[in-house]
C-alpha positions in Angstrom: -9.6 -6.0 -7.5 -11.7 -8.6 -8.8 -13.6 -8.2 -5.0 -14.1 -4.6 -6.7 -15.9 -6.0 -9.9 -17.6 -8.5 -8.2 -19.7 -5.9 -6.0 -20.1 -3.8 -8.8 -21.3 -6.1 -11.6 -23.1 -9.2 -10.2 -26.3 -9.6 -9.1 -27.0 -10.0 -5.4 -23.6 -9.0 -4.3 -24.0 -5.9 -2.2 -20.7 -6.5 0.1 -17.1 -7.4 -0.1 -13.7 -7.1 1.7 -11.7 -4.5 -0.4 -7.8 -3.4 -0.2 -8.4 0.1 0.1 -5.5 0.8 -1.9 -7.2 -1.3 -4.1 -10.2 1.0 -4.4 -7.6 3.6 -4.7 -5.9 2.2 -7.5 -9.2 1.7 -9.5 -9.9 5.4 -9.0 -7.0 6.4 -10.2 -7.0 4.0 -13.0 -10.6 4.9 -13.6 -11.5 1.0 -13.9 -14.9 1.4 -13.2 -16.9 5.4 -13.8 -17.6 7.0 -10.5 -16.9 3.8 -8.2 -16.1 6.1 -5.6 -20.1 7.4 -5.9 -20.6 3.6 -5.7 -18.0 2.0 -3.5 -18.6 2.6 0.2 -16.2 2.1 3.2 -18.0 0.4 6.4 -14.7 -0.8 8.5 -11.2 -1.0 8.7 -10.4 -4.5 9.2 -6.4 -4.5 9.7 -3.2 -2.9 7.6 -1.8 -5.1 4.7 1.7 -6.3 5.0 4.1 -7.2 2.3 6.8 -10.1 2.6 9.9 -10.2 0.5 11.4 -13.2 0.4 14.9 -13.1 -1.6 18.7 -14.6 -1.9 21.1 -13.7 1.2 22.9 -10.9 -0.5 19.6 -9.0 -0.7 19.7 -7.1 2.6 17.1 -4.6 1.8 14.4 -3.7 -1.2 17.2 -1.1 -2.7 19.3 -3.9 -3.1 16.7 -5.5 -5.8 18.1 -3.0 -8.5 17.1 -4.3 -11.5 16.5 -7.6 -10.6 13.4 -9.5 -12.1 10.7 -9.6 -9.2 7.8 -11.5 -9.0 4.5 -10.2 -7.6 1.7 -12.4 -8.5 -0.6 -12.7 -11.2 -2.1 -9.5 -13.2 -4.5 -7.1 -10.9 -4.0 -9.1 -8.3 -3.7 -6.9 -5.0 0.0 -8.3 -4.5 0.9 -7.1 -8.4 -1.6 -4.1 -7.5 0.4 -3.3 -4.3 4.3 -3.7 -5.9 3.1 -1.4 -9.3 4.9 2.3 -9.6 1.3 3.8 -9.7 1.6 4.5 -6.2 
């Protein structure tokens, strides 16, 4: 997300690499007013993949429960990704 802010607040930044569920997540969010009026998509570069690394008897994400995970620093695209807004 801070790709996000960085295109849309400083000065002679006019392109970055985005999640777009990211971008998504700001609209939703509404981070930033109409960043979808000033926000454009050029390319898909590749999908983003999550890796969950965990104790043995962990066998699959159900299996978490209610288990303290960790997913990175606040608004960062790994917290972004793992957050119930989805």
């Amino acid at each position: 997300m801070q790709n996000i802010a960085d295109i849309l607040c400083l000065r002679g930044v006019g392109i970055g690499i985005v999640q777009s569920d990211a971008l998504a997540y700001v609209e939703q969010q509404k981070l930033y007013p109409n960043v979808q009026h000033r926000v454009a998509s050029i390319a898909k570069l590749f999908e983003q993949e999550v890796h969950v690394l965990a104790r043995k008897d962990i066998a699959a994400l159900p299996d978490l429960g209610h288990h303290k995970v960790h997913v990175d620093v606040r608004n960062s695209g790994t917290a972004m990704m793992a957050s119930p807004w989805r």
